[in-house]
C-alpha positions as CSV (number, residue, x, y, z in Angstrom):
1,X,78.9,48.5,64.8
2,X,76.1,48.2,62.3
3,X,72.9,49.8,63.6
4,X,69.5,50.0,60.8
5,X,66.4,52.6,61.9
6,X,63.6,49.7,62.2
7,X,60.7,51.5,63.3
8,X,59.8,54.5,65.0
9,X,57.2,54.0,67.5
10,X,54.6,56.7,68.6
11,X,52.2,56.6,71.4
12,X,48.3,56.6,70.8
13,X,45.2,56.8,72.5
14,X,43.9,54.8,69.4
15,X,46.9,52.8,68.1
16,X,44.5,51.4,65.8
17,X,42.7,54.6,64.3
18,X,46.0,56.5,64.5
19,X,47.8,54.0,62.2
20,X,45.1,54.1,59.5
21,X,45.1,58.1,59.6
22,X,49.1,58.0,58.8
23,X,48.7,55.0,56.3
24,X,46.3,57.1,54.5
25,X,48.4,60.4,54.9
26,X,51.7,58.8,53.4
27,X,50.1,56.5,51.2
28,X,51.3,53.2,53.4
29,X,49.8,50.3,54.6
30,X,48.7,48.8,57.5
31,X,50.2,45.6,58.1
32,X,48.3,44.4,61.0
33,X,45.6,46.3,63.0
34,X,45.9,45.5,66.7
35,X,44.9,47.5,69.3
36,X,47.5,46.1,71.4
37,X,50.1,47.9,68.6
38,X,49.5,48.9,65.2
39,X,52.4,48.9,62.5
40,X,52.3,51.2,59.4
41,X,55.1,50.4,56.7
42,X,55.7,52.0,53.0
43,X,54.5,50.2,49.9
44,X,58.1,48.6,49.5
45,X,57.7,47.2,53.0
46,X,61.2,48.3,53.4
47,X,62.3,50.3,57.0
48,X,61.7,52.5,59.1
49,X,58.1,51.8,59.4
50,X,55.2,53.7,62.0
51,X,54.5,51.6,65.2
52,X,51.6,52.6,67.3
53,X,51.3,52.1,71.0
54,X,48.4,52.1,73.0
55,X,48.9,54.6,76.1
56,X,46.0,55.6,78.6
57,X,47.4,58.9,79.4
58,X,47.0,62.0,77.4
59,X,49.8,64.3,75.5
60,X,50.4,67.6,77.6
61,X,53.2,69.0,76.3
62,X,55.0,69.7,73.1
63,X,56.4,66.9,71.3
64,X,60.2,65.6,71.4
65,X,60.1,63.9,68.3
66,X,57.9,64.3,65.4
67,X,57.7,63.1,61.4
68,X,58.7,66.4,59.0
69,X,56.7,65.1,55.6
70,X,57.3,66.7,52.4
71,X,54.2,67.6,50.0
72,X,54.7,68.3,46.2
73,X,50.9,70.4,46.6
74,X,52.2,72.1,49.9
75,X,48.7,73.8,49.9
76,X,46.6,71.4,48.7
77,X,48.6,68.5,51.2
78,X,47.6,71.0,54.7
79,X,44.1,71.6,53.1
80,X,43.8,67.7,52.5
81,X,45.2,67.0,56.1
82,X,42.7,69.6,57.7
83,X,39.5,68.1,55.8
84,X,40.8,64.6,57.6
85,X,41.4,66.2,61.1
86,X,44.4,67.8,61.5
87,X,44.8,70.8,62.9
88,X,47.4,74.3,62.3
89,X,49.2,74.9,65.1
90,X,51.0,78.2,66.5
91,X,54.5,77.5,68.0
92,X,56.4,80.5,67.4
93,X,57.8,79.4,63.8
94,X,58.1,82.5,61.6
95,X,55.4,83.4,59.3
96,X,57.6,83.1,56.2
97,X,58.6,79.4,57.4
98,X,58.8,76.9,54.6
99,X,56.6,74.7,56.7
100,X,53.5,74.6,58.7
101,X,53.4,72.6,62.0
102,X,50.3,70.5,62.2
103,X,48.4,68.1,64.8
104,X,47.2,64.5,63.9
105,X,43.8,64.0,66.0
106,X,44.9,62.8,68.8
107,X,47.3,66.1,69.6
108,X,50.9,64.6,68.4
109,X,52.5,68.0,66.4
110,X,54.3,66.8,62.8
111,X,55.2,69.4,60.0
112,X,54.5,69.3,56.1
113,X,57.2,70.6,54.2
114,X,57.0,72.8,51.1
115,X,59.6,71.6,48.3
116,X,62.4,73.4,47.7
117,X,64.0,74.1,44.6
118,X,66.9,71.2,45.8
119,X,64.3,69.3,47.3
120,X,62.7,69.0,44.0
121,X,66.1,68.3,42.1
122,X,66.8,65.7,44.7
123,X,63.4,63.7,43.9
124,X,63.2,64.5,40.2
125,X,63.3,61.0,38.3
């Protein structure tokens, strides 16, 4: 069985608005705004890309799924993502955590990453 991650699609009060805020947080592009569904893919227009779903009701709970991205300027990066919108949140993670959990807008939780030292040998050119 031969199975390929296409897209991962995440619902949004604003597919459309949503969509530009991740394209402009990973660097992507939007391929084709629609409010009707959004997609999102990487500069090499290669998979998985983002998909954006218009839902009418709101998040209530914690999130079962969420994107984990990795920032070279950890600091800079959350600062960055807080002047845009996004919010620190609390779930119990440990003070000394190597990441900080976050909120998008619209509520959906995601997490920035700081590097680690294999991390960094891992992306090194």
């Amino acid at each position: 069985m031969n199975i390929t991650w296409e897209a991962l699609t995440i619902d949004a009060a604003d597919p459309v608005e949503l969509a530009h805020w991740w394209a402009e947080t990973l660097g992507w592009h939007v391929v084709e705004a629609d409010p009707a569904g959004t997609q999102v893919e990487n500069s090499s227009g290669g998979s998985p890309s983002l998909f954006f779903i218009p839902v009418s009701d709101h998040k209530v709970t914690k999130n079962r799924l969420h994107l984990d991205v990795l920032a070279e300027d950890y600091a800079g990066a959350v600062e960055g993502l807080m002047a845009r919108g996004a919010q620190r949140v609390d779930i119990g993670q440990p003070k000394d955590a190597g990441w900080v959990v976050m909120q998008v807008p619209e509520g959906n939780e995601f997490c920035v990453l700081e590097p680690t030292d294999e991390q960094a040998r891992c992306n090194s050119p």
